[in-house]
Residue, then its C-alpha position, 0 to 999 in steps of 0.5 A: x787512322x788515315x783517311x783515305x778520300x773524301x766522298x762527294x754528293x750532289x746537294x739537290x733543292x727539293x720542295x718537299x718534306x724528308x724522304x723515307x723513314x726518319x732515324x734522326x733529326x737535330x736542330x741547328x743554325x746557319x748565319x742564325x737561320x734555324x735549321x733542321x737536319x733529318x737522316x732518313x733511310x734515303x737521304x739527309x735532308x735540310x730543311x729552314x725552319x724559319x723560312x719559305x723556299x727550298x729545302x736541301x736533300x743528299x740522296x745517300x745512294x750516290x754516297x754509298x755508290x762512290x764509298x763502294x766505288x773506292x772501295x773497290x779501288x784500295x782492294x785492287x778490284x779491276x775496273x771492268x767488275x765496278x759499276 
């Protein structure tokens, strides 16, 4: 299967615990900083477990915008009917 583009988000800090209704978390690592990462129904958020500081959030309303956005392209949909 070809893919055909990758999508982009802004990786926001947040001082804050996740946002919305949890579906899942995992634990990770980065550079043996432990980590978790949690999918709610509004974001992906990424948070130190190790450290005080910002957490990390992906607002999955700008990533459906844009799959929608290019999806409307690869159907040939005129610009003037995508927001």
């Amino acid at each position: 299967m070809t893919v055909p583009l990758y999508l982009r988000a802004p990786l926001q800090p947040v001082t804050r615990g996740p946002r919305g209704h949890a579906f899942a978390e995992a634990d990770g690592r980065i550079n043996d900083w432990p980590l978790t990462v949690t999918l709610t129904d509004a974001e992906i958020h990424i948070a130190f477990a190790d450290r005080d500081g910002p957490s990390f959030a992906v607002d999955l309303s700008h990533v459906f915008k844009g799959a929608l956005n290019e999806i409307e392209i690869l159907l040939g949909l005129p610009e003037r009917t995508r927001r």
